[in-house]
N, C-alpha and C positions, 0 to 999 in steps of 0.2 A: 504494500500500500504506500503510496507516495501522497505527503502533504506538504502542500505549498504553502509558504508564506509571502508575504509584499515582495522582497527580493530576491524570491527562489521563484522559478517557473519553470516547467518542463515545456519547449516550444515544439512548433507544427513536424519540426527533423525528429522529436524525440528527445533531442538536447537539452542538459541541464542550461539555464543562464543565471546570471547574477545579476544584478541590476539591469539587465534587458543586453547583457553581453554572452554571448554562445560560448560557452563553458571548453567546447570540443576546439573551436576555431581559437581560441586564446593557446589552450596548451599547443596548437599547429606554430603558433607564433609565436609563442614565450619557452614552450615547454614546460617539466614538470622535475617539481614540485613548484609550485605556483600559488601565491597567496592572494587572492579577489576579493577585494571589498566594495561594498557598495556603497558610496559617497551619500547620494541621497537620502539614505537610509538611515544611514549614520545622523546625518544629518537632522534628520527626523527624530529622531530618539533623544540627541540633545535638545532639541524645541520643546519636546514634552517636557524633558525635567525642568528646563528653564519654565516655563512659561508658569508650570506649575509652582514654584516658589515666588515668581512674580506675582501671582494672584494671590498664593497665600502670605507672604511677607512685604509684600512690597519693593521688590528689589532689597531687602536687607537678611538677604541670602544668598549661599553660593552654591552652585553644584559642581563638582570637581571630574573632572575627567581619570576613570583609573590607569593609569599608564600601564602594567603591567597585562591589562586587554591587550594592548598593540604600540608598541612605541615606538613611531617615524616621524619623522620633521611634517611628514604631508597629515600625520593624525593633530598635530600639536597645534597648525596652521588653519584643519580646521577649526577646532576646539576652541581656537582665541577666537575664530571671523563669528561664533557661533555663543559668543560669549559668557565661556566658562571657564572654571580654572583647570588643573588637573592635579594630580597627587602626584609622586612618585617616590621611586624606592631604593635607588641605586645612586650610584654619581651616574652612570652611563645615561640616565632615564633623564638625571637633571642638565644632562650634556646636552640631550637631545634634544629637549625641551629650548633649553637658552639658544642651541644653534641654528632652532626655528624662527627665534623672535619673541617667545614666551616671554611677558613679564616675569621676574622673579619673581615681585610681589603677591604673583597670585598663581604659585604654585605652592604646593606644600610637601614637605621630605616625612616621609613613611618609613615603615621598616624597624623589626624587631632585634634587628643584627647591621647596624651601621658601621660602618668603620671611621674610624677618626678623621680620615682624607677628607671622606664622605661628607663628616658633618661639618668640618671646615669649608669645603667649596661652598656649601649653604648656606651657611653663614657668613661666606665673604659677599657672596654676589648678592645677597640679600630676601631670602625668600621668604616668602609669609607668616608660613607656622612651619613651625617643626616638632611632629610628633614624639613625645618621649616616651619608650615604651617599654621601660626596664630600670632595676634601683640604679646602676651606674650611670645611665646616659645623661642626667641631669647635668653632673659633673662632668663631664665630657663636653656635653653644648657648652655650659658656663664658661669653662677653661676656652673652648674658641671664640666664643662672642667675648672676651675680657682679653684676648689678643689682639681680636678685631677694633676694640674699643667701640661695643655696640652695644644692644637690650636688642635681643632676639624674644620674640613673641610664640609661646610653643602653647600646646596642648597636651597634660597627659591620657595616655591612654588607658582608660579601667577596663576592666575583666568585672559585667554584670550578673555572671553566671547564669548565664542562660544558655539553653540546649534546644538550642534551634532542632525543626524536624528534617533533616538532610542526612546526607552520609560524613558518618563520624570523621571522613578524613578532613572535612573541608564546615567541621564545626570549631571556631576558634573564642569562644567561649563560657566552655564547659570550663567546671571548676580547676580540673588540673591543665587547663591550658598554658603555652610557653607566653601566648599574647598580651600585653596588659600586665595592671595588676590588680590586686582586688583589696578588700576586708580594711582592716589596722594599717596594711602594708600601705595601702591608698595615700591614707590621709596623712600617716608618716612622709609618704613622697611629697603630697600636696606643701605640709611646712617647710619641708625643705628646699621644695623649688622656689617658693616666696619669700624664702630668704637671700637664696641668691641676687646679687647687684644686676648682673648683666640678662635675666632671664624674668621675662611676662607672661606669669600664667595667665591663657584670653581663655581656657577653657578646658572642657573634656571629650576626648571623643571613644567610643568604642564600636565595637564590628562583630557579629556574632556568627557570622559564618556564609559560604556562599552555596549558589542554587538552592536559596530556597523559597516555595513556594507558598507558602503558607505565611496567612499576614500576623497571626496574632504576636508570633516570637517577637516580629519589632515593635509591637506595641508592649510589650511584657517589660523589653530591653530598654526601649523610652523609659519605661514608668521609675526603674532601678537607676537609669542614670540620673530623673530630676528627683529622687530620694537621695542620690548620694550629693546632686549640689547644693540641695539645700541643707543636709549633715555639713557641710564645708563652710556656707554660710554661717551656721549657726558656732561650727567650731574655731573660727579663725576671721568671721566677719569678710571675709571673700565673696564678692557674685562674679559669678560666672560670665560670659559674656558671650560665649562660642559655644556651642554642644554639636560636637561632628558625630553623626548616627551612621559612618558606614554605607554601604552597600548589600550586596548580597544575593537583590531580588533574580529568583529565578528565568532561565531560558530554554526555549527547548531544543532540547538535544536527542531526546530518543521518543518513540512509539509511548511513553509513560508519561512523558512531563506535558506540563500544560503548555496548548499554544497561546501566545497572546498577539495581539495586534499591540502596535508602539502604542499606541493610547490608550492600551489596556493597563499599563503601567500608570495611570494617574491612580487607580485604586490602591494601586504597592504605597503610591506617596502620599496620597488620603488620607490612608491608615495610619502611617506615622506621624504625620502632621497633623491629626486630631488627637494622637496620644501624647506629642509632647504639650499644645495645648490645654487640652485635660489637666494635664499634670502640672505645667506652669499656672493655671488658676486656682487647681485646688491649696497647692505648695506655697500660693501666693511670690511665684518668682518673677 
């Protein structure tokens, strides 16, 4: 059984195409292995998530492009025209990204195993936020932003402990996760990062796992992350500013998973934008 979606079609030869380009005629001309994306389409899917935090925020939201999907100068190029930022997770990623034209400002450096290099290039060139996502990495950003003679602006990353419904490989925060951190350990991190001179905590973010298809786990994981800002509030008189929720939502890849049209995806982002909501009125944040 073959199911088509908007940029898969099987045409009148029988031929797979990809954005209305003949799947057979491309390997005669490029050969194989050969990777096909569809511009438009793409294209498409970033208007949803934008448009959708337009509506819901006001433009005082971002949606970030994951780099580790596909990282080329031609993804990065659109990603700015289409006005979003992107993540990324390597130096190679933040190479690639700046040798498109990407703002630094509005990228942000990922990744639960940085290397020093790593987080000095990001810190020199100037990037947005930088995710801290382990007890030493604090120290490691401070120590470059205090060479650089800067205040770098980071987020750390918590572990909500939630157990997304997916395959355990690609659940990243379940309790004994390597991602994040959780409990006492947290909020140990949180005063320490607030003491450093050269480092702004703007926020928290966490990520619970990917493909998955099922909406409640990101409202569950919302509700744990604006519990734990406002535990940080209460503890340290801090408000939060940033709460990065992640990705995750599901795609279909096989006979089992759900299809969706691009616009089916405003209900993935409903769901979580009426959960943190929710949770910001009741919390009084």
């Amino acid at each position: 059984m073959i199911h088509e979606r908007n940029t898969l079609k099987i045409n009148e030869k029988g031929h797979l195409t990809i954005g209305g380009a003949d799947c057979v005629e491309l390997a005669k001309e490029f050969s194989t292995p050969l990777y096909v994306l569809d511009e438009d389409y793409i294209r498409t899917m970033m208007r949803v998530y934008r448009t959708v935090f337009e509506e819901e925020y006001g433009g005082n939201g971002t949606v970030l492009y994951a780099s580790k999907a596909f990282s080329a100068k031609a993804m990065y190029a659109i990603a700015w025209e289409e006005g979003i930022g992107a993540d990324v997770v390597s130096g190679g990623e933040l190479y690639t990204a700046l040798s498109a034209g990407f703002p630094a400002e509005k990228l942000c450096l990922h990744g639960n195993n940085k290397l020093d290099k790593e987080i000095e290039e990001a810190v020199k060139c100037g990037v947005g936020l930088i995710v801290v996502d382990g007890e030493e990495e604090a120290e490691r950003i401070e120590r470059a932003a205090k060479k650089h003679d800067v205040v770098q602006n980071v987020l750390l990353r918590i572990n909500p402990g939630v157990e997304a419904h997916t395959h355990v490989f690609v659940q990243t925060a379940t309790t004994d996760s390597k991602f994040g951190v959780a409990g006492e350990k947290a909020f140990g991190m949180v005063e320490d990062i607030l003491q450093q001179p050269h480092l702004r905590l703007k926020g928290f973010h966490c990520h619970i796992g990917s493909q998955i298809f099922e909406k409640e786990s990101f409202a569950v994981a919302a509700e744990k992350c604006l519990s734990f800002v406002k535990e940080v509030k209460e503890r340290f008189h801090f408000t939060a500013e940033t709460l990065n929720l992640g990705g995750g939502f599901g795609v279909w890849y096989t006979e089992k998973d759900r299809i969706l049209p691009a616009e089916g995806y405003r209900e993935y982002l409903s769901t979580l934008i009426s959960a943190v909501k929710r949770g910001c009125e009741s919390l009084h944040l």
